[in-house]
C-alpha positions in Angstrom: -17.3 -28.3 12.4 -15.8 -25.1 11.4 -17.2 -24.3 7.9 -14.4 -22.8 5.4 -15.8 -19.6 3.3 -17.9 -19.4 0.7 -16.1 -19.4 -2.6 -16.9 -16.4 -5.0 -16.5 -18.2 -8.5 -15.9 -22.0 -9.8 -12.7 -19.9 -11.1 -10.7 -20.8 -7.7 -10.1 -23.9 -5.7 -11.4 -23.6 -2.1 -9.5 -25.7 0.5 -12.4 -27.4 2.9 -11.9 -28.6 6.5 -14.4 -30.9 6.1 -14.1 -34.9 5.4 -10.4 -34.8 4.0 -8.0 -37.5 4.3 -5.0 -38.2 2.6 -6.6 -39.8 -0.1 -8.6 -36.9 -1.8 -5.8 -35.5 -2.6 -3.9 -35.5 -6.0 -2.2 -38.7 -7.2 0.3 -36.6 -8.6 0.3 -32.9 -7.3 1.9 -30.6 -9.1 5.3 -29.9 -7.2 5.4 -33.2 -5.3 8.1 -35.7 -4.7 7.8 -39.4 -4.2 8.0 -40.9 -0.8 11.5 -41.9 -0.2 12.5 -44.5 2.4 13.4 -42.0 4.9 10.7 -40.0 6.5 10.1 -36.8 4.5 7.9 -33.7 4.2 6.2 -33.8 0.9 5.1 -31.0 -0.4 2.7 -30.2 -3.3 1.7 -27.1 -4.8 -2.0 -27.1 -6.0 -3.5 -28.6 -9.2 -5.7 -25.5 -9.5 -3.9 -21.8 -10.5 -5.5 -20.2 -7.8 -6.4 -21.6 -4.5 -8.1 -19.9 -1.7 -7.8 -20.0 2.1 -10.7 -17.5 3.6 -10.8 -19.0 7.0 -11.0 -16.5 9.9 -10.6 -18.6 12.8 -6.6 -19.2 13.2 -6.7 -22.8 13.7 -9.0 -23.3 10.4 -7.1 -21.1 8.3 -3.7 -22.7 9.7 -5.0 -26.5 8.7 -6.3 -24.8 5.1 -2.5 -23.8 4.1 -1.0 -27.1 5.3 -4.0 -29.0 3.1 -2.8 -26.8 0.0 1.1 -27.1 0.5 1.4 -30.2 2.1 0.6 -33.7 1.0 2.5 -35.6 4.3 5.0 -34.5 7.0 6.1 -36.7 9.6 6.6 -33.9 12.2 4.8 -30.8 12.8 4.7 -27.6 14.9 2.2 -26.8 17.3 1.4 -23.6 19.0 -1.6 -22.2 21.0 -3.7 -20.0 18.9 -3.5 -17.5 21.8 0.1 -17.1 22.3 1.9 -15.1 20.2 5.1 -15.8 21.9 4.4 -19.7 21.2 3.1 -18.9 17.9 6.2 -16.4 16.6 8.7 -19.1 18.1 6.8 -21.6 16.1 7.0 -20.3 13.1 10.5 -19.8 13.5 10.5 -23.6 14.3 8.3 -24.4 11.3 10.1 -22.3 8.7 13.7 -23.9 9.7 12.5 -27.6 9.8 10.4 -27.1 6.7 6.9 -28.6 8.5 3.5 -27.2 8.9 2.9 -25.0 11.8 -0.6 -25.6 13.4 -2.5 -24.2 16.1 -4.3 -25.4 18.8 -6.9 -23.4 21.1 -7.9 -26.6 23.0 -11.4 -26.8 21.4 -10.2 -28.0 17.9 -8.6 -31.1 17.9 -11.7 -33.1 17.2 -13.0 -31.9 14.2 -10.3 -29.8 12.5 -6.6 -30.6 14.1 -7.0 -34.2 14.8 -8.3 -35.0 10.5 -5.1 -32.7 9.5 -2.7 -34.9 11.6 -4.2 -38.2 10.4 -3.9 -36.6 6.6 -0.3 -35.6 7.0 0.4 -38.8 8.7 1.7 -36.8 11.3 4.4 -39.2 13.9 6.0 -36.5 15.9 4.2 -33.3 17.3 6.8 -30.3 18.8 4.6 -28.2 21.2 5.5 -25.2 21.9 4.2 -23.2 24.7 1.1 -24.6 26.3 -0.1 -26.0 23.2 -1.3 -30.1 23.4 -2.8 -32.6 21.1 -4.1 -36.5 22.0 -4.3 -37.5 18.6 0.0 -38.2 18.3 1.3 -40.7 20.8 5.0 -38.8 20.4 4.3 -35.1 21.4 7.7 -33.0 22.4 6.7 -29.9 24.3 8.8 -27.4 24.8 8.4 -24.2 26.4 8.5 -21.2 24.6 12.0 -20.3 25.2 14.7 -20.0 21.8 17.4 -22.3 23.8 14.9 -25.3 24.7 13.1 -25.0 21.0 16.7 -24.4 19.4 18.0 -27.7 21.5 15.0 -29.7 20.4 14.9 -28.9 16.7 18.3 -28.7 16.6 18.3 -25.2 14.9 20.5 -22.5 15.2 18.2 -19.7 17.0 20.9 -18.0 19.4 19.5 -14.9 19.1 16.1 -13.6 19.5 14.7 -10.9 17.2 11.6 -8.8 18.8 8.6 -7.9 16.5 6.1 -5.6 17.2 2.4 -6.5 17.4 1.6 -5.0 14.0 5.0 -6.4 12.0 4.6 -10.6 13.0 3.0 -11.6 9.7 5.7 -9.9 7.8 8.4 -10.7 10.0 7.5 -14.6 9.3 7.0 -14.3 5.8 10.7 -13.0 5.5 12.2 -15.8 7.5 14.8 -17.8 5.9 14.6 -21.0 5.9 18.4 -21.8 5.4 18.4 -19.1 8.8 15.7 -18.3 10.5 15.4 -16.2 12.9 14.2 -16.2 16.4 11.2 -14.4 16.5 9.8 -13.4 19.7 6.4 -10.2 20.7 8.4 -7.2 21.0 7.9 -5.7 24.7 4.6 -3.1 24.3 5.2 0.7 24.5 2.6 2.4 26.7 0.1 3.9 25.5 0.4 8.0 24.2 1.1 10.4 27.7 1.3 7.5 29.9 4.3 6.5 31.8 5.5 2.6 32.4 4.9 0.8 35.3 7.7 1.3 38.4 9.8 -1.6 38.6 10.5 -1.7 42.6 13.5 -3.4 41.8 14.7 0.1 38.9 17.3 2.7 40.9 14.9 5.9 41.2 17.8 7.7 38.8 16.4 4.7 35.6 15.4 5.8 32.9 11.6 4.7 31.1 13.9 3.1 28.7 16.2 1.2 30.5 13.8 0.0 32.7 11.8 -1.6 29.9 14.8 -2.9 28.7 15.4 -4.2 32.0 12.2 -5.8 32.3 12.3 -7.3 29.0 16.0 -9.0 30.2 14.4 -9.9 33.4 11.5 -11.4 31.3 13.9 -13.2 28.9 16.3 -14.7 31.7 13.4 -16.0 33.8 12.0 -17.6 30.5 15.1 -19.1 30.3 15.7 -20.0 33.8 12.3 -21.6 33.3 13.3 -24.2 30.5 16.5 -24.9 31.8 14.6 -26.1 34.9 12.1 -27.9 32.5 13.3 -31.4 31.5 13.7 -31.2 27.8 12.5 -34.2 25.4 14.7 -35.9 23.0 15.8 -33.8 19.9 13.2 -34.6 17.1 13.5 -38.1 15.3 15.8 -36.8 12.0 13.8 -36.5 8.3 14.1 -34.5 4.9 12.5 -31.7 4.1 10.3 -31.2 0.9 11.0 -29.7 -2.6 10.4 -26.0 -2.1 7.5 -24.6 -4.1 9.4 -22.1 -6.0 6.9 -21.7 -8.6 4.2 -21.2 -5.6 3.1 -17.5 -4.3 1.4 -16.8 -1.5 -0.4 -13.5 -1.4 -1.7 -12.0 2.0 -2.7 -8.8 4.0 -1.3 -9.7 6.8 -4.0 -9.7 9.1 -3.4 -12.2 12.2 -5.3 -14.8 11.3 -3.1 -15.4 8.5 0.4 -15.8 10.4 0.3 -19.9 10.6 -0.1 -19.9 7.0 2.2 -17.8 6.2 4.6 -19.7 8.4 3.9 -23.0 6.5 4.1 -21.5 2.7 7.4 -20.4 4.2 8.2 -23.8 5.1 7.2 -25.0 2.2 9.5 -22.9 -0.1 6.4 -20.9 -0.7 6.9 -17.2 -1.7 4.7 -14.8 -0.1 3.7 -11.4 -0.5 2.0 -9.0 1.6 -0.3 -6.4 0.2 -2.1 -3.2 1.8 -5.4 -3.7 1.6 -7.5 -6.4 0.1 -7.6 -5.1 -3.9 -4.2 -6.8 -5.4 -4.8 -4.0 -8.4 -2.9 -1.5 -5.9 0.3 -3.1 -5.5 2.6 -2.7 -8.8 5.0 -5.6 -6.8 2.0 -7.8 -7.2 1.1 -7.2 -11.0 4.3 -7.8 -11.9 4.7 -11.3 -10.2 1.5 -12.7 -11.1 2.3 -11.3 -14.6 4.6 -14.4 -14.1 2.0 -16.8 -14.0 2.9 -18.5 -10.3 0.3 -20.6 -8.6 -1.4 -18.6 -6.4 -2.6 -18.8 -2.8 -4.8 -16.0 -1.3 -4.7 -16.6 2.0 -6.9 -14.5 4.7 -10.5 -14.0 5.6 -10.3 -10.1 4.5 -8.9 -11.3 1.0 -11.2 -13.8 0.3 -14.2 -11.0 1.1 -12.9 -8.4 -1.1 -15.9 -8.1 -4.0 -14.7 -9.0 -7.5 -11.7 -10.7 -6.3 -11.5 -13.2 -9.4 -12.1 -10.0 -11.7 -9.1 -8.1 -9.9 -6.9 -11.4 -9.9 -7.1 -11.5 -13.6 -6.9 -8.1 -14.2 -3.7 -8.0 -12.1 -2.3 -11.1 -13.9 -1.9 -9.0 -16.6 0.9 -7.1 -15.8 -0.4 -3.8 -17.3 0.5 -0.7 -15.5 -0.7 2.5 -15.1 1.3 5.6 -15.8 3.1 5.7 -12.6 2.4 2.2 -11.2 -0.5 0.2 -10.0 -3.4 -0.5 -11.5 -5.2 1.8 -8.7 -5.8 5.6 -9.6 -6.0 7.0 -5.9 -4.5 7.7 -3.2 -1.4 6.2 -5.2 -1.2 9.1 -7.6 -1.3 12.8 -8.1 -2.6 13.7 -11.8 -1.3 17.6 -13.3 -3.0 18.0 -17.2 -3.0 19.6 -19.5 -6.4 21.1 -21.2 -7.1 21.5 -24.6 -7.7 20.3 -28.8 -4.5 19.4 -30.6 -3.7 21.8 -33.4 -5.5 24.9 -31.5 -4.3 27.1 -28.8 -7.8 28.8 -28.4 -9.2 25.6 -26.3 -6.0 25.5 -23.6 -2.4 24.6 -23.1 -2.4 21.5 -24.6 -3.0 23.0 -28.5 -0.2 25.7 -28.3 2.3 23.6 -29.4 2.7 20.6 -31.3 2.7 16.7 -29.5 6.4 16.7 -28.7 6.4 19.8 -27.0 2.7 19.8 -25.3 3.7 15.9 -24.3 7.1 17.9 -22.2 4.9 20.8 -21.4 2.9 18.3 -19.3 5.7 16.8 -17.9 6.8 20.1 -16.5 4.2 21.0 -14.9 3.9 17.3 -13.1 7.7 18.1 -12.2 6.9 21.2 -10.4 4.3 18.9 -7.8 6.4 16.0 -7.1 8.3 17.8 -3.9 4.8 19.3 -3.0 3.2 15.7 -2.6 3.6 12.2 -1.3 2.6 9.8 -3.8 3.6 9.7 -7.1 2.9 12.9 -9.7 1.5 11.4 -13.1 1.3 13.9 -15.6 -2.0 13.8 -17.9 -3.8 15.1 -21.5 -6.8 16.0 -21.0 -8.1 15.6 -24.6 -11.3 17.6 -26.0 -12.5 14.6 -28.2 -15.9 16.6 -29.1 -15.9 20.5 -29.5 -19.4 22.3 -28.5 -19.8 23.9 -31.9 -22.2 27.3 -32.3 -23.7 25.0 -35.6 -25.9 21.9 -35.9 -23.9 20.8 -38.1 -24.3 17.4 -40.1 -26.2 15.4 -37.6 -27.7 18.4 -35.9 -26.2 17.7 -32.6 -24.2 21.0 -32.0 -20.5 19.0 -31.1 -18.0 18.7 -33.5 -17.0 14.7 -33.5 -13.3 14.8 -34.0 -12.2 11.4 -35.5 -10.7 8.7 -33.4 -7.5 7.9 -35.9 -7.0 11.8 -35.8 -6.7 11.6 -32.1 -5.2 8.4 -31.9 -1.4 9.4 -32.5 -1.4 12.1 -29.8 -2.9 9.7 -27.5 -0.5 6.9 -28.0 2.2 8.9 -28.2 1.6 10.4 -24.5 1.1 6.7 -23.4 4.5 6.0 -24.6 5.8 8.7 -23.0 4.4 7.9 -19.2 1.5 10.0 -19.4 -2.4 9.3 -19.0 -4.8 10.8 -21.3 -8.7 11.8 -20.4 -11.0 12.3 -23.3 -13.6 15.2 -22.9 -17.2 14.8 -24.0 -18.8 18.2 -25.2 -22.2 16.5 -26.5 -24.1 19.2 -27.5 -28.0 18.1 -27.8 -26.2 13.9 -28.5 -26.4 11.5 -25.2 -22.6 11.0 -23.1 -22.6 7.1 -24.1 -23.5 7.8 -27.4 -20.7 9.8 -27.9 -18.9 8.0 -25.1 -18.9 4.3 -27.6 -17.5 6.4 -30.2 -13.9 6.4 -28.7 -14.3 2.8 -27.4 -11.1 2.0 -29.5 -9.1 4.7 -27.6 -11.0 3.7 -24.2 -10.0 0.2 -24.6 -6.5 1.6 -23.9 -4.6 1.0 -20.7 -4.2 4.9 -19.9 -6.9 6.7 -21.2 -10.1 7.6 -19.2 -13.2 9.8 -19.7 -14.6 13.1 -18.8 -18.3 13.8 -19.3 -18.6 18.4 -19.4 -22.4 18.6 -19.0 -21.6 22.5 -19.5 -22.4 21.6 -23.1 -24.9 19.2 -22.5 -27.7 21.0 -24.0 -31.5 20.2 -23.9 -33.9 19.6 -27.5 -34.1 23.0 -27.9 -31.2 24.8 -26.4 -28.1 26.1 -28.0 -24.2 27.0 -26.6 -23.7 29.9 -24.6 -27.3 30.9 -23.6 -27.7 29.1 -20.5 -25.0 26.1 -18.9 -26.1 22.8 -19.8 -27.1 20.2 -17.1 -27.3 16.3 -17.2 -29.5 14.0 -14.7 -27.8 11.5 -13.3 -29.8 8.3 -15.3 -27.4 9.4 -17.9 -24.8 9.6 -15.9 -25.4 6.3 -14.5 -25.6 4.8 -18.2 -22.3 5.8 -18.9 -20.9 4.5 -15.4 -22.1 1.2 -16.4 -20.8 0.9 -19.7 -17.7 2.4 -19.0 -16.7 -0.4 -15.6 -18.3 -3.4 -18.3 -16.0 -2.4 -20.9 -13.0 -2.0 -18.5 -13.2 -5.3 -16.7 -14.2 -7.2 -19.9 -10.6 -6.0 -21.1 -9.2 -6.6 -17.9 -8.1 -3.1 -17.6 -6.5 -1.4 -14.8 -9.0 1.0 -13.2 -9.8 3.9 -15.2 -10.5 7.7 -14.6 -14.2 9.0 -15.1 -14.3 12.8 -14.6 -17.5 14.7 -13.7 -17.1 18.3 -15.2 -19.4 20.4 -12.5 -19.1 24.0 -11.5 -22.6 24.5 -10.2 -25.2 22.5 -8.6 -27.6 22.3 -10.9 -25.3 20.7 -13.8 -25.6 17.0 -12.3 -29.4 16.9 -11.5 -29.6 13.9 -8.3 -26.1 13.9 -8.0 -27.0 12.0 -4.6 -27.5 9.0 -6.9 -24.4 8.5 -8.6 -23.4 5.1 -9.1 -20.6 5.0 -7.4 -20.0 1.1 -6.7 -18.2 0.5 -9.7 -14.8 0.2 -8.7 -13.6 -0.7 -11.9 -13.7 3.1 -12.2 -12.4 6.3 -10.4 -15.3 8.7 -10.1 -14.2 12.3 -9.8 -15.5 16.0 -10.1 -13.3 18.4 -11.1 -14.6 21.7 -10.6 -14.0 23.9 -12.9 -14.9 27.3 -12.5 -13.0 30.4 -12.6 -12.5 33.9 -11.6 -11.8 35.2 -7.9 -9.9 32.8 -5.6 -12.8 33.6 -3.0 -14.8 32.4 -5.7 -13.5 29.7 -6.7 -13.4 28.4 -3.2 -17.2 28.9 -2.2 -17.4 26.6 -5.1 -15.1 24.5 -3.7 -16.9 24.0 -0.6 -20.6 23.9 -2.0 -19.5 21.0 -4.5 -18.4 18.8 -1.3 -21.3 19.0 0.4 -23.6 15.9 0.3 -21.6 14.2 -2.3 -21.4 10.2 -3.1 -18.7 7.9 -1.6 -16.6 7.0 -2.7 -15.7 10.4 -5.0 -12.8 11.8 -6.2 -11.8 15.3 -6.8 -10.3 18.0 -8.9 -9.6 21.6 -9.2 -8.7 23.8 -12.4 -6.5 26.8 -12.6 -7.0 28.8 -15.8 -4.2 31.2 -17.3 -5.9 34.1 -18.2 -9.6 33.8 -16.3 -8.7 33.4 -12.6 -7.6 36.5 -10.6 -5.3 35.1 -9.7 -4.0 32.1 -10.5 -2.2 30.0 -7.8 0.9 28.8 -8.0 1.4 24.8 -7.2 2.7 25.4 -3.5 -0.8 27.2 -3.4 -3.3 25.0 -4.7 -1.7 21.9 -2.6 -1.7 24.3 0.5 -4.9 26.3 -0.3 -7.3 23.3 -1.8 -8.5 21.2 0.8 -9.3 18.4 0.9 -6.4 18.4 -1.5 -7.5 17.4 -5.2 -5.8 14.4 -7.0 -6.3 16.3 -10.4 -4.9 19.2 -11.7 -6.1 20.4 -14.8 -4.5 23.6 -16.7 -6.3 25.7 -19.1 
């Protein structure tokens, strides 16, 4: 038997291979039709909101979708799980007659193919390709050739569309199913500095090009030559197709093992959606539509192994987006701040005017990196929420607390405007998360993250500007794990925790940095001045032996560097290149 995955929380519904017939399922599925007298599909959308298909053997992963779209089909496509040209004409077939597409690899039918067929009540299998089955008495095989599957099926597939190796899961989950088109492998290029193989048939005057074209003709004619030599069975026995499952999305990677499944939720009337990666956070497509509330299918063996996958699910569902897009920091954005204390110029940039102005000082200053980068320029506060302060003051710590409704308007008003905001932590002789829970009503904000300046993180009996404060990492860590509890409690898109560090020292076992938290985007923003020599020893000294996954950025200071670089010059001169620019 071929187990299914492991399911990472009661939260989803897992589809098993194992002991299902058509009586487990639903008496009423959400989605389904009643059986008419004439054969029909049926399909059914699942009872539970989120369903998950993690199989990563083909034909397992195929038979999970049509158990969590299907409920019966009286025909259904077959293909061998080794032949892509089988399998893309298949799906082609599958999507147009509105039937599962399985696979077969001629070690299945036993114990996974054989229990699906019985389930669907399966009457009629179309093989396509090499692909059999003994469980069906009626089995139509076809070669895999457009006119002998279009002749068969009776759909209209005149002309063939090549897809490249690394495009067939997206090319089926855009078929049509009023239209679908004929899918076929896409000839392969050779590989980099070699030339193709001679055709001895090619005039020696042929170019690379047309001879590949040539000898993917050759190829296509002698497929066809093929089937019209082949005795073709009887067109398919006529029967309705199901409701489509409008209200159903289908979200996957794309990786191969997912294209039957993809085909089916296509045939089903399925919507799907292909992500990059495995964390749906990243894709602002995919937080908008599950904002929606669809019923969701994550289909692939790469999806269902992503860590925190219910946490992300939900945190995408909610349709909150980040100041650009996403719910991902990086590599999706580029941040440019803006450094300072509202109300005082003697901090940075940010205090030299008042909120309307600083807010389109910001934007500015994003403006001039957008034709500099790829991805998408966010501009950014970074707010000083407690001032190192020459006094004890009331509680003795040396930081000046400012208040969180004082800060509040100037940090909701740059939300508004499209902007994220950072909140800077000068402690003084306090803790980080001590100070760090004191702005957990500003933190609990969508677009506000945290920077932790161990500059003026002083010891029992140290003061400001005698020596440069330093942190160990313990405390570090502390605020790491508050900080990721309190975002995906909230269901918060992924927030920005900034590491102020200009020398080694400052972070004591750096090394150990938590970094796992992916709730969070860890960076260090160096942030010394002076020479540009300087700065860039720094630079490099900082980089070596650091955590991953870690983030980076780079200050450039008015007055104090000598001098200062322009934009062009810090993307071209800064490498790696930082995702945060900070101006003070």
């Amino acid at each position: 038997m071929r187990p299914a995955a492991a399911v990472p929380s009661a939260a989803f519904a897992l589809v098993l291979l194992a002991g299902c017939t058509s009586g487990e399922s639903s008496d009423d599925p959400a989605g389904a039709q009643a059986p008419e007298d004439t054969a029909s599909a049926v399909t059914a959308a699942p009872d539970a909101t989120r369903t998950l298909v993690t199989d990563a053997d083909p034909v397992a992963s195929a038979v999970s979708t049509s158990r969590a779209l299907f409920r019966s089909s009286p025909v259904v496509v077959l293909a061998e799980a080794g032949d892509p040209a089988a399998q893309l004409l298949g799906a082609s077939a599958a999507v147009g007659l509105g039937v599962p597409l399985l696979l077969d690899d001629g070690s299945a039918a036993d114990d996974v193919l054989d229990p699906e067929l019985d389930r669907l009540g399966v009457e009629t299998v179309l093989a396509v390709g090499d692909a059999s089955v003994e469980g069906v008495d009626d089995v139509r095989a076809v070669p895999a050739d457009v006119d002998a599957v279009g002749e068969v099926t009776g759909l209209d597939l005149d002309t063939a569309e090549p897809v490249a190796a690394d495009g067939r899961v997206a090319a089926v989950a855009a078929l049509d199913p009023e239209s679908p088109a004929a899918l076929e492998p896409a000839p392969e290029e050779p590989p980099a500095g070699e030339s193709p193989a001679a055709d001895p048939s090619a005039s020696p005057s042929a170019s690379p090009s047309a001879s590949r074209s040539s000898s993917a003709a050759s190829s296509s004619e002698a497929s066809s030559s093929e089937a019209a030599a082949t005795e073709l069975p009887d067109p398919l026995p006529e029967f309705d197709r199901g409701e489509p499952l409008v209200e159903t999305l289908v979200v996957t990677s794309g990786s191969s093992d997912a294209l039957a499944g993809v085909a089916t939720a296509r045939a089903a009337g399925a919507e799907v959606q292909l992500i990059e990666g495995t964390d749906p956070r990243a894709s602002s497509e995919l937080v908008d539509r599950l904002a929606a509330e669809p019923t969701v299918v994550v289909l692939g063996a790469d999806l269902g192994a992503e860590p925190g996958l219910e946490w992300k699910l939900d945190t995408a569902a909610t349709g909150t987006q980040l100041p650009g897009g996403g719910q991902l920091l990086f590599p999706e954005h580029t941040m440019i701040a803006l450094y300072g204390i509202p109300g005082s110029g003697a901090l940075g940039l940010l205090g030299e005017q008042d909120l309307p102005a600083s807010i389109a000082r910001a934007q500015q200053y994003a403006d001039e990196y957008r034709p500099l980068v790829d991805n998408t320029v966010v501009p950014t506060f970074e707010i000083i929420a407690t001032v190192a302060s020459a006094s004890a003051g009331p509680d003795g710590n040396y930081s000046a607390e400012q208040d969180v409704e004082t800060l509040r308007p100037w940090v909701e008003a740059a939300g508004e405007a499209g902007l994220y905001v950072v909140l800077d932590l000068q402690p003084g002789r306090t803790d980080f998360l001590t100070q760090a829970k004191q702005y957990e009503p500003l933190l609990e904000l969508p677009y506000v993250g945290l920077a932790l300046d161990p500059e003026w993180r002083l010891g029992p009996n140290e003061v400001h500007l005698v020596q440069i404060g330093q942190v160990g990492i313990d405390e570090v860590n502390q605020v790491v794990t508050w900080l990721a509890d309190l975002t995906r409690d909230n269901a918060l898109p992924q927030k920005l925790l900034v590491l102020h560090q200009f020398q080694v020292r400052m972070i004591v076992d750096r090394e150990r940095l938590d970094t796992s938290r992916d709730e969070l985007a860890i960076l260090v923003h160096v942030d010394g001045q002076g020479s540009q020599p300087a700065k860039q020893d720094t630079w490099a000294v900082l980089h070596r032996d650091a955590p991953e996954p870690l983030y980076w950025g780079w200050k450039n200071f008015i007055d104090e560097d000598v001098p200062m670089i322009s934009p062009q010059e810090t993307i071209e001169t800064v490498q790696p290149t930082p995702e945060l620019v900070t101006y003070q």
